[in-house]
C-alpha positions, 0 to 999 in steps of 0.5 A, a space after each residue: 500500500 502507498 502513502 496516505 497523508 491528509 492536512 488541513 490548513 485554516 483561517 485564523 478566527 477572528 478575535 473578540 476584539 475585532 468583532 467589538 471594533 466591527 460593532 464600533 465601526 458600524 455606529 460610527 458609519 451609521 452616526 455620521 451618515 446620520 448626522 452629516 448635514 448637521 456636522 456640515 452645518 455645525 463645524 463649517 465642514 464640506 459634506 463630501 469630506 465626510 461622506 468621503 472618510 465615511 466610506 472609507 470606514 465603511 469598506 474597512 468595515 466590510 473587509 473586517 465583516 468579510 473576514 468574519 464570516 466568509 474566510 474564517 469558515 475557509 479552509 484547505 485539504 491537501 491529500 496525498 493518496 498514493 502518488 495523487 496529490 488532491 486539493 479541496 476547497 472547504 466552506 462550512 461544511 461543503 467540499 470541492 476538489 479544485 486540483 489532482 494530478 498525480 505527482 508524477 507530474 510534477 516539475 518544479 517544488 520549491 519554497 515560492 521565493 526560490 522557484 525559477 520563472 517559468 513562462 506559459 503557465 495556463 492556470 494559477 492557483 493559491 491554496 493559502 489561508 495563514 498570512 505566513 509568506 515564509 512556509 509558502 510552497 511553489 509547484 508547477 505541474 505539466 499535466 496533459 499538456 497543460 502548465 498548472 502552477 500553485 501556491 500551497 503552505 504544507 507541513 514538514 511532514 507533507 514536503 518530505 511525503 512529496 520529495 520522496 514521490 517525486 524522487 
């Protein structure tokens, strides 16, 4: 029997603090929005200046509300089945493969800042959820004709896994 290795990578969840700052920053747009002409009037100020720092708070704000509930739930599988490497997508509790390919295939695997420039790439993808550049991996697969290239964040135990496939 092969190789049989499975790891998930997820999105940190957001912290306490950082939902009371979303709580903050949404009372802070509503107020404004709400009492604009007022502080026009009152402090000489000329509306679009506020309307202008009132949407930049607002698409902090929604940034921060994106992360909460959209990415937090994201997470990826990276499965080594035999020689068949397999990536899936998880969101909440639904899953997708995105990738497989057998490791066969495989040209190039080296951290992302080592990795050679190679041109004619037909797809890109980007498995990543931590904000870690340092354990980033680049790998670039010619499979069927096709050069796939993606970024990846396995474990130590997953590279030496690959390197031992690949040969």
């Amino acid at each position: 029997m092969g190789i049989l290795y499975k790891e998930i990578v997820r999105h940190r969840r957001i912290s306490f603090a950082k939902g009371l700052l979303v709580l903050f920053l949404l009372a802070l747009i509503t107020s404004t929005l709400a009492n604009s002409s007022d502080f026009s009037r009152r402090y000489d100020i000329e509306i679009g200046f506020i309307l202008v720092a009132d949407a930049l708070v607002a698409v902090y704000t929604l940034r921060l509300v994106y992360h909460m509930f959209y990415l937090s739930r994201v997470c990826f599988s990276y499965k080594l089945i035999d020689k068949e490497l397999i990536f899936e997508k998880m969101v909440g509790g639904s899953r997708k493969a995105i990738l497989s390919f057998d490791a066969k295939y495989i040209e190039q695997f080296a951290p992302a800042g080592e990795s050679k420039n190679i041109k004619n790439i037909d797809r890109t993808y980007k498995f990543l959820c931590r904000h870690s550049k340092n354990k980033v991996y680049c790998c670039i697969v010619n499979c069927k004709g096709r050069k796939i290239k993606y970024y990846f964040q396995p474990s130590e135990e997953l590279i030496r896994k690959l390197k031992t496939v690949i040969g």
